[in-house]
C-alpha positions as CSV (number, residue, x, y, z in Angstrom):
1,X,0.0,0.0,0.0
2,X,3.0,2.1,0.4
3,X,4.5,1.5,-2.7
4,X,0.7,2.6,-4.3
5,X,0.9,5.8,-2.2
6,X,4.3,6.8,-3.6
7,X,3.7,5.9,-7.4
8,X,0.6,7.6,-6.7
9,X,2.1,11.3,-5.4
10,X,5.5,10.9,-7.5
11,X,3.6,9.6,-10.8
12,X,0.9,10.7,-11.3
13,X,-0.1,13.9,-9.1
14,X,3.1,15.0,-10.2
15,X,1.8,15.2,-13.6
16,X,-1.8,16.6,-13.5
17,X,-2.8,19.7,-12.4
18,X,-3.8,20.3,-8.8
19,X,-7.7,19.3,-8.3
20,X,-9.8,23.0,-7.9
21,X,-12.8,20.9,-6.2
22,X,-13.6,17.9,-4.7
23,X,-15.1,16.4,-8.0
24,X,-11.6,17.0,-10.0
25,X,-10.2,15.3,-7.2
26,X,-12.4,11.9,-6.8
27,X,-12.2,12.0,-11.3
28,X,-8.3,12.2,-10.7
29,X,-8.3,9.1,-8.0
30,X,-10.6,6.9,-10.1
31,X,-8.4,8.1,-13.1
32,X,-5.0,7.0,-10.8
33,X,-6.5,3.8,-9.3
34,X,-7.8,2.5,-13.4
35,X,-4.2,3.3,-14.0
36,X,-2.3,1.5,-11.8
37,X,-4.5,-1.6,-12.0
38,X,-5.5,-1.9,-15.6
39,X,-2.4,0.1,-17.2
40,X,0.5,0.0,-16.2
41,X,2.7,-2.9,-16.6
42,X,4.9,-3.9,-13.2
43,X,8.3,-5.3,-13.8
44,X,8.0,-7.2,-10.3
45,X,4.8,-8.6,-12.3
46,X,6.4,-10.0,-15.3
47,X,5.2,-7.0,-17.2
48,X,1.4,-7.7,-16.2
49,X,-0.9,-5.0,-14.8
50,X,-1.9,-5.4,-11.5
51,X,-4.9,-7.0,-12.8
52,X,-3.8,-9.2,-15.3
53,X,-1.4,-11.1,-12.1
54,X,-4.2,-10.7,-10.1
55,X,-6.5,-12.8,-12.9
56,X,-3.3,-14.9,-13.9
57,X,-3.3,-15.8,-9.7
58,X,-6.5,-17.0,-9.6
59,X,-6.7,-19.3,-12.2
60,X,-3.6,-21.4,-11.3
Protein backbone atom coordinates (compact mmCIF):
# COMPACT_ATOMS: atom_id res chain seq x y z
CA UNK A 1 0.00 0.00 0.00
CA UNK A 2 3.02 2.13 0.40
CA UNK A 3 4.48 1.52 -2.71
CA UNK A 4 0.71 2.62 -4.30
CA UNK A 5 0.87 5.83 -2.21
CA UNK A 6 4.27 6.79 -3.63
CA UNK A 7 3.73 5.94 -7.35
CA UNK A 8 0.63 7.58 -6.72
CA UNK A 9 2.07 11.31 -5.39
CA UNK A 10 5.53 10.86 -7.49
CA UNK A 11 3.57 9.56 -10.80
CA UNK A 12 0.90 10.65 -11.35
CA UNK A 13 -0.07 13.93 -9.13
CA UNK A 14 3.14 15.03 -10.23
CA UNK A 15 1.78 15.17 -13.65
CA UNK A 16 -1.80 16.61 -13.52
CA UNK A 17 -2.84 19.75 -12.41
CA UNK A 18 -3.84 20.26 -8.77
CA UNK A 19 -7.74 19.34 -8.32
CA UNK A 20 -9.78 22.98 -7.94
CA UNK A 21 -12.79 20.86 -6.18
CA UNK A 22 -13.59 17.89 -4.68
CA UNK A 23 -15.12 16.44 -7.99
CA UNK A 24 -11.61 16.95 -9.98
CA UNK A 25 -10.17 15.31 -7.20
CA UNK A 26 -12.36 11.90 -6.77
CA UNK A 27 -12.21 11.97 -11.25
CA UNK A 28 -8.27 12.24 -10.72
CA UNK A 29 -8.29 9.12 -7.98
CA UNK A 30 -10.59 6.87 -10.06
CA UNK A 31 -8.36 8.10 -13.15
CA UNK A 32 -5.03 7.00 -10.83
CA UNK A 33 -6.48 3.80 -9.31
CA UNK A 34 -7.85 2.50 -13.38
CA UNK A 35 -4.22 3.25 -14.00
CA UNK A 36 -2.33 1.54 -11.75
CA UNK A 37 -4.46 -1.58 -11.96
CA UNK A 38 -5.51 -1.86 -15.56
CA UNK A 39 -2.40 0.11 -17.22
CA UNK A 40 0.52 -0.02 -16.19
CA UNK A 41 2.65 -2.89 -16.58
CA UNK A 42 4.91 -3.93 -13.21
CA UNK A 43 8.34 -5.31 -13.83
CA UNK A 44 7.96 -7.19 -10.32
CA UNK A 45 4.80 -8.56 -12.26
CA UNK A 46 6.42 -10.02 -15.31
CA UNK A 47 5.22 -7.02 -17.15
CA UNK A 48 1.44 -7.75 -16.18
CA UNK A 49 -0.85 -4.98 -14.82
CA UNK A 50 -1.94 -5.38 -11.50
CA UNK A 51 -4.88 -6.98 -12.81
CA UNK A 52 -3.82 -9.24 -15.31
CA UNK A 53 -1.40 -11.07 -12.14
CA UNK A 54 -4.19 -10.75 -10.15
CA UNK A 55 -6.48 -12.80 -12.93
CA UNK A 56 -3.31 -14.93 -13.86
CA UNK A 57 -3.28 -15.81 -9.68
CA UNK A 58 -6.46 -16.97 -9.58
CA UNK A 59 -6.74 -19.33 -12.22
CA UNK A 60 -3.60 -21.36 -11.35
Amino acid sequence: MERWWNDFKHIWMDHHPRPANLEELETLVKGAIDYFNRKRAYASKNGLTAEQFRNQAVSC
